[in-house]
MIVOBA-890639 format. One record per residue (C-alpha): residue number from 1; residue in one letter; x, y, z. Coordinates in Angstrom, 1 decimal, always signed. Each point is the difference from the previous one (the first is absolute). Example, Ala and Ser with C-alpha at 12.3 -4.5 7.8 and 13.67 -1.06 7.14 Angstrom:
REM residues 2
   seq   type       xx       yy       zz
     1      A    +12.3     -4.5     +7.8
     2      S     +1.4     +3.4     -0.7
END
This chain:
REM residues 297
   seq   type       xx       yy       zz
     1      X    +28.6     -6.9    +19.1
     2      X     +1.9     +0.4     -2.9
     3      X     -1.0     +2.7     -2.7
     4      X     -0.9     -2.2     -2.4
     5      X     -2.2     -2.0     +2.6
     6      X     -2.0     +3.2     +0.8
     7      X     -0.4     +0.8     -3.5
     8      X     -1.4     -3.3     -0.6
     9      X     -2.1     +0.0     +2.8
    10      X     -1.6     +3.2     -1.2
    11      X     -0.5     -1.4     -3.3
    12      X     -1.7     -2.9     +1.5
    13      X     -2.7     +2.3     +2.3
    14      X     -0.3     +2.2     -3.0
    15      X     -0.7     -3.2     -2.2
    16      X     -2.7     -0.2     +2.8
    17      X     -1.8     +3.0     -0.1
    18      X     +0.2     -0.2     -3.6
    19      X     -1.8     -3.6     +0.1
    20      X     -3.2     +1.8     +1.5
    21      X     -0.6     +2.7     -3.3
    22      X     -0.6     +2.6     +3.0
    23      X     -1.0     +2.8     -3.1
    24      X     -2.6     -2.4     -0.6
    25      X     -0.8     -0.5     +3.7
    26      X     -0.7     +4.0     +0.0
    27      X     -2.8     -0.3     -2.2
    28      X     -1.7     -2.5     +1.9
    29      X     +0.3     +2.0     +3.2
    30      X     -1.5     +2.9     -1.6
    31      X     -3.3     -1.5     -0.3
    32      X     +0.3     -1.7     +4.0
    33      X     -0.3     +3.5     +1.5
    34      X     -2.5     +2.0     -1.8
    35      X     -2.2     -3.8     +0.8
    36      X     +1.0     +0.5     +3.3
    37      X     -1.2     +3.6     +0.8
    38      X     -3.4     -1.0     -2.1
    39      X     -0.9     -3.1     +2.1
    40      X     +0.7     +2.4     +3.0
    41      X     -1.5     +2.8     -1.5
    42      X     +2.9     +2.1     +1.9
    43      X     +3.9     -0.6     +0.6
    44      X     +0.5     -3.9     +1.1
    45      X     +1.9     -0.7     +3.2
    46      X     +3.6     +0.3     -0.7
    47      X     +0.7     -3.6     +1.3
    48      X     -2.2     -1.6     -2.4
    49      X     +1.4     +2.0     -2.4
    50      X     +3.7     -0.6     +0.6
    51      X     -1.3     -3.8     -0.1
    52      X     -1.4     +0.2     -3.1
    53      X     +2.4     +1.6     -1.9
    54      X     +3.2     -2.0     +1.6
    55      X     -2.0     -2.9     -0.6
    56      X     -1.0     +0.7     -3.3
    57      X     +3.0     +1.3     -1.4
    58      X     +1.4     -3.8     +1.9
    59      X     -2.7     -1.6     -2.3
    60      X     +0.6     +1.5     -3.2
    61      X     +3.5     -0.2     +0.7
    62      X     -0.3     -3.9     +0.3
    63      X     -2.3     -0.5     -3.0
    64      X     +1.9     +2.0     -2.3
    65      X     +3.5     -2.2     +1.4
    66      X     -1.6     -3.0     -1.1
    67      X     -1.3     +1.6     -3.2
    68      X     +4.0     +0.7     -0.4
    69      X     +0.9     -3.6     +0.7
    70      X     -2.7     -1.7     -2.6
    71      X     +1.0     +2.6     -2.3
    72      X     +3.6     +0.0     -0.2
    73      X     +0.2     -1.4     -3.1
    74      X     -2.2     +2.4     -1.9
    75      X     +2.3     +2.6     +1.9
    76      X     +2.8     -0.9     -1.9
    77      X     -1.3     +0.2     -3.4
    78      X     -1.4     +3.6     +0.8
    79      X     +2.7     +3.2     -0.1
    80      X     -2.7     +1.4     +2.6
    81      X     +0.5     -2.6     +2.4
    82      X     +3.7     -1.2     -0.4
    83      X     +1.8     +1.9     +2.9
    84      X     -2.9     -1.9     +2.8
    85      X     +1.9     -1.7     +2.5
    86      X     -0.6     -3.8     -1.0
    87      X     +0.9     +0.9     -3.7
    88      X     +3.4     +1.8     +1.3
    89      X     +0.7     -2.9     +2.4
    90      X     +0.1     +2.2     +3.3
    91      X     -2.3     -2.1     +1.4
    92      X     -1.7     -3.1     -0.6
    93      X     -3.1     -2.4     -0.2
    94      X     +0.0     -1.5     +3.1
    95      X     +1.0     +3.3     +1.7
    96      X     -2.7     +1.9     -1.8
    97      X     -2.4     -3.3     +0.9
    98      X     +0.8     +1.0     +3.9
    99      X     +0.2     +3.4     +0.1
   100      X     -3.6     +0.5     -2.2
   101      X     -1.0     -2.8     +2.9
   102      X     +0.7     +1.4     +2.4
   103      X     -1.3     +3.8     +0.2
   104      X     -3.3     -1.8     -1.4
   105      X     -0.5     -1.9     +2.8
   106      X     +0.8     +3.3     +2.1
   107      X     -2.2     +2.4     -1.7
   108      X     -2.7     -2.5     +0.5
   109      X     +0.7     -0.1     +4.2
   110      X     +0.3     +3.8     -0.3
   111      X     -3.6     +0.3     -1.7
   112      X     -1.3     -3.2     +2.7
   113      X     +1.5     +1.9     +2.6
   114      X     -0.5     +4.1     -0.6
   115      X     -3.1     +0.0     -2.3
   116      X     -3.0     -2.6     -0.5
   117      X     -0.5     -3.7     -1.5
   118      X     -1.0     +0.6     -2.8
   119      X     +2.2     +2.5     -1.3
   120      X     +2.6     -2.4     +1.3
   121      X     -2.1     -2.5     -2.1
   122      X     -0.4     +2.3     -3.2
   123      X     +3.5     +0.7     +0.3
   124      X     +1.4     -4.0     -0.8
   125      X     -2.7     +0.0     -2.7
   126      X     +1.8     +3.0     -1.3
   127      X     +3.7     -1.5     -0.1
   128      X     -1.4     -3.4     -0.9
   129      X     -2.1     +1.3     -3.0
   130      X     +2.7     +2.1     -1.6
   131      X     +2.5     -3.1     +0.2
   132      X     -2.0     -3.0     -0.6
   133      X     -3.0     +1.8     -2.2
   134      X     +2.0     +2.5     -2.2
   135      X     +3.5     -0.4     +0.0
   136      X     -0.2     -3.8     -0.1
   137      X     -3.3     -0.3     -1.5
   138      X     -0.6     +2.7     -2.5
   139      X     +2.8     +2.2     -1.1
   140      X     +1.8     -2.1     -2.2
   141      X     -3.6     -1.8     -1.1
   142      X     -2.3     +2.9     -0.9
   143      X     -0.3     +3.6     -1.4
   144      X     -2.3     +0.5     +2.8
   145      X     +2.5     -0.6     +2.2
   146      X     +0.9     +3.8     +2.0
   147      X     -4.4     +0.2     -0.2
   148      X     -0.6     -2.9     +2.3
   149      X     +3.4     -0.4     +1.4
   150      X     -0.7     +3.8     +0.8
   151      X     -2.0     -1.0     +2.6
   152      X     +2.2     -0.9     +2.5
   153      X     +1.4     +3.9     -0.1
   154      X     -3.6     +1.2     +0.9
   155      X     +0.3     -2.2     +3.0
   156      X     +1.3     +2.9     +2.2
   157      X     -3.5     +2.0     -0.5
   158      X     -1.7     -3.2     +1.7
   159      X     +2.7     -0.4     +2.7
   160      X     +0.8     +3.3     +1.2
   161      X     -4.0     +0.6     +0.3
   162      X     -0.3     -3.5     +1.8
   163      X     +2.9     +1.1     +2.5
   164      X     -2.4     +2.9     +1.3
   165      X     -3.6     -2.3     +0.0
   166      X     +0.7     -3.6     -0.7
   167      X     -2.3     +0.2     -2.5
   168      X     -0.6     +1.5     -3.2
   169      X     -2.7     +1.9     -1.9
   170      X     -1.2     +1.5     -3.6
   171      X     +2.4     +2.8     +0.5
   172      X     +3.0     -1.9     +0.4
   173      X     -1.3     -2.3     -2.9
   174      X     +0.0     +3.4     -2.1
   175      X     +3.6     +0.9     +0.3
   176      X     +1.2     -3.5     -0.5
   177      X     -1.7     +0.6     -3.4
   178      X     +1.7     +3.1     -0.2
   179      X     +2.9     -1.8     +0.2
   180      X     -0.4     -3.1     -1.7
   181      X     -1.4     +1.9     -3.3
   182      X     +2.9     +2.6     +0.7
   183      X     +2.5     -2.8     -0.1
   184      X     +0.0     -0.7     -3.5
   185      X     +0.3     +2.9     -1.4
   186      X     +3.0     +0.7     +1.9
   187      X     +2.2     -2.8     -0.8
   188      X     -1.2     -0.3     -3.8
   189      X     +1.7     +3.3     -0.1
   190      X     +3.3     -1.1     +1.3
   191      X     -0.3     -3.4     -2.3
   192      X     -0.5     +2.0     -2.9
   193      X     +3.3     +1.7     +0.9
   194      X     +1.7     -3.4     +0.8
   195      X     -1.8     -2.1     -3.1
   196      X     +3.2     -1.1     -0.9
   197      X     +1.3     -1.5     +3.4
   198      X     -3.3     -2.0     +0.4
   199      X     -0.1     -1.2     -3.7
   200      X     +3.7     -1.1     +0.6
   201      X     -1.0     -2.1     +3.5
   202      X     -3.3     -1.3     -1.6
   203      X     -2.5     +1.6     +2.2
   204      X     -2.8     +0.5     -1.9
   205      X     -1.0     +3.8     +1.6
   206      X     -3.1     +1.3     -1.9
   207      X     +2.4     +3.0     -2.1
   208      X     +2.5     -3.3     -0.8
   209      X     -3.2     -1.9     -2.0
   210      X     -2.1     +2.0     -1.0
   211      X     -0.4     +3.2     -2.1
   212      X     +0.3     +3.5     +1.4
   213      X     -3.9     +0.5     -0.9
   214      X     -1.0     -3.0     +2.3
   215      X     +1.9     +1.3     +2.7
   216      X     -0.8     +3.7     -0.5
   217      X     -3.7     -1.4     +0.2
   218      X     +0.7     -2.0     +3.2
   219      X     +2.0     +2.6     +1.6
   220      X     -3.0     +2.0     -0.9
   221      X     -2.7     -2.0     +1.4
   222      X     +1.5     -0.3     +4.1
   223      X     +1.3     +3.7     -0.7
   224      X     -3.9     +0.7     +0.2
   225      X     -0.8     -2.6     +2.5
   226      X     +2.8     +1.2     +2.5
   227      X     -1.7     +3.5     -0.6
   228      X     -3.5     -1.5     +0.3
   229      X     +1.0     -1.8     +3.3
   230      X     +1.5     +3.1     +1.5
   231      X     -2.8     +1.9     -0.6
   232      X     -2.0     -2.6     +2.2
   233      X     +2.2     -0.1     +2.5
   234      X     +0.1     +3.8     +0.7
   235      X     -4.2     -0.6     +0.3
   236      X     +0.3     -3.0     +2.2
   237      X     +1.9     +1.3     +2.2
   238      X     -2.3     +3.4     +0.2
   239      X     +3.2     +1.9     -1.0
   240      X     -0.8     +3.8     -0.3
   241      X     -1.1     +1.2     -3.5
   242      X     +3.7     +1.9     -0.6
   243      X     +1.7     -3.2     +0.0
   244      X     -2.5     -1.2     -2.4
   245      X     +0.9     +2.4     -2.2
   246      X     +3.5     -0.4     -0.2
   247      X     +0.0     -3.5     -0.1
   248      X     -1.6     +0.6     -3.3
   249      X     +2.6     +2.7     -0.7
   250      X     +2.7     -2.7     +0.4
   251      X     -1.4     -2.6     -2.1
   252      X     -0.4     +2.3     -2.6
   253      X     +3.6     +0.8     +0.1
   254      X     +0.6     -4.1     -0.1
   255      X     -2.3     +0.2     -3.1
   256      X     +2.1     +2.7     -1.6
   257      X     +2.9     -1.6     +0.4
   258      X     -1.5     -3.1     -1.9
   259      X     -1.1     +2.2     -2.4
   260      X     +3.7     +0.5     -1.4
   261      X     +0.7     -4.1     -0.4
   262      X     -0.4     -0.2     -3.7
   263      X     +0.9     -2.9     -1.8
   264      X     +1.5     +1.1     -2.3
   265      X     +2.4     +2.9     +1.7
   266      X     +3.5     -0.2     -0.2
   267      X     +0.3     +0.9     +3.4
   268      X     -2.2     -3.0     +1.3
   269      X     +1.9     -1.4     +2.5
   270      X     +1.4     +3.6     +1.5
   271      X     -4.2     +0.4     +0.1
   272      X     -0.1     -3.2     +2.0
   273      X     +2.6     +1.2     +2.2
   274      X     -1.8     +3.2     +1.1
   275      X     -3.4     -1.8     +0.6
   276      X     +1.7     -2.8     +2.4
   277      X     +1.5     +3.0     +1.9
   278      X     -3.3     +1.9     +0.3
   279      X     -1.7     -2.9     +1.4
   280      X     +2.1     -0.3     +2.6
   281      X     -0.6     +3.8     +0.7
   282      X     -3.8     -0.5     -0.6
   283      X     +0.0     -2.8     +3.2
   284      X     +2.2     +2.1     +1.9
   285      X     -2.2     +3.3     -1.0
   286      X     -3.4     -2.3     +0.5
   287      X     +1.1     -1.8     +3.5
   288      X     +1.1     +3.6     +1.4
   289      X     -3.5     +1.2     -0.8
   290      X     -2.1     -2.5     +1.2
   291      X     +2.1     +0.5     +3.4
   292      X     -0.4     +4.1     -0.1
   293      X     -3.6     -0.1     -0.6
   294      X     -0.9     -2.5     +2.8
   295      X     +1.9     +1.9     +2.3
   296      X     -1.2     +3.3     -0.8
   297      X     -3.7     -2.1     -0.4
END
């Protein structure tokens, strides 16, 4: 094989992995463990574990490859999305169209196979919400679109708990609203920092169309919810009265960090910035709790 070969062929498999958004694919997977070890109430078995995590990651992988291949020519117009791999021309449609395919279909076998029905069966509801419901449906229709589209990242919470009992209960329907109210929030933030890239593709994100004190107030309303919900879901799941308390400690800190979005500061969107990276930090500082305190429960 020639050296330009190889070099192309890793540009290809790297076209690939970039296709599935795997930084994105983390987040999800941080909310399938810490469901998990709750629906156990102790460490899961590690086969259903390595099940649902290959298979998820194989899932979100696939759902955010088609997402890619719908979206390609908003990805163009946006300086944030110029260098993905159908935009650049390392791969293309139809090769994107088999690969997203194909390690759907095999996630799906993995979870028929390793884990239970129906979080085999939550699992295509998952990929088939986030590219028929949001990214085909409502991202380029509504301002609404990451809150119900949002849905289909809280999917995990529901899958990862149905992988341990094949069923679900009130405390995994508590950490999906964690999630889901946690969602928006989070990717208002980053919007507000990339206004300009939506405005230029058309997509009508809420900080694109509407004033920075509507979306202060929304980003304000499931900033309480998400704390309200994770409050319930520490008592639901009879979670000692230390994580209680720092649960509150954390959404307090979220709060704060609110707090500094004024609309009329000059450093608005390096604001914005620092509140999408703290969610992520909340989740991750949230999802290692819930799984400390049920072990130590």
């Amino acid at each position: 094989m020639t050296i330009a070969a190889q070099s192309s062929t890793r540009e290809k498999v790297r076209g690939y992995i970039d296709l599935m958004k795997l930084r994105v694919v983390e987040l999800l997977l941080i909310s399938t463990l810490p469901a998990m070890v709750l629906a156990n109430k102790s460490l899961p078995p590690l086969g259903v574990t390595l099940a649902a995590i290959i298979g998820g990651t194989l899932a979100a992988g696939s759902a955010n490859a088609f997402n890619m291949i719908i979206e390609s020519d908003l990805d163009r117009l946006m300086a944030r999305t110029s260098k993905r791999p159908l935009v650049t021309g390392v791969l293309n449609n139809k090769e994107a169209a088999i690969f997203a395919t194909l390690i759907g279909v095999l996630s799906l076998i993995i979870f028929w196979v390793f884990t239970t029905p129906l979080a085999t069966l939550l699992t295509f509801i998952a990929i088939a919400y986030y590219v028929l419901i949001y990214t085909m449906g409502l991202k380029r229709r509504t301002a609404q679109n990451i809150v119900w589209g949002g849905a289909a990242g809280c999917m995990p919470v529901f899958i990862g708990w149905a992988a341990i009992t094949n069923s679900l209960s009130m405390s995994a329907l508590a950490f999906f609203l964690v999630i889901f109210f946690w969602t928006p929030p989070h990717f208002w933030a980053l919007a507000i920092k990339y206004k300009d890239d939506y405005a230029a593709a058309g997509v009508p994100m809420l900080p694109v169309v509407a004033t920075r004190e509507r979306v202060r107030i929304e980003m304000w309303f499931h900033t309480i919810a998400m704390i309200i919900s994770s409050v319930v879901l520490i008592r639901t799941a009879e979670l000692p009265l230390w994580a209680l308390v720092v649960t509150v400690g954390l959404g307090l800190v979220f709060a704060y960090q609110l707090l500094q979005l004024r609309d009329n500061s000059e450093s608005y969107a390096k604001t914005a910035g620092k509140i999408f990276h703290w969610s992520i930090t909340y989740l991750s500082l949230y999802s290692g709790l819930l799984v400390v305190a049920q072990l130590l429960n």
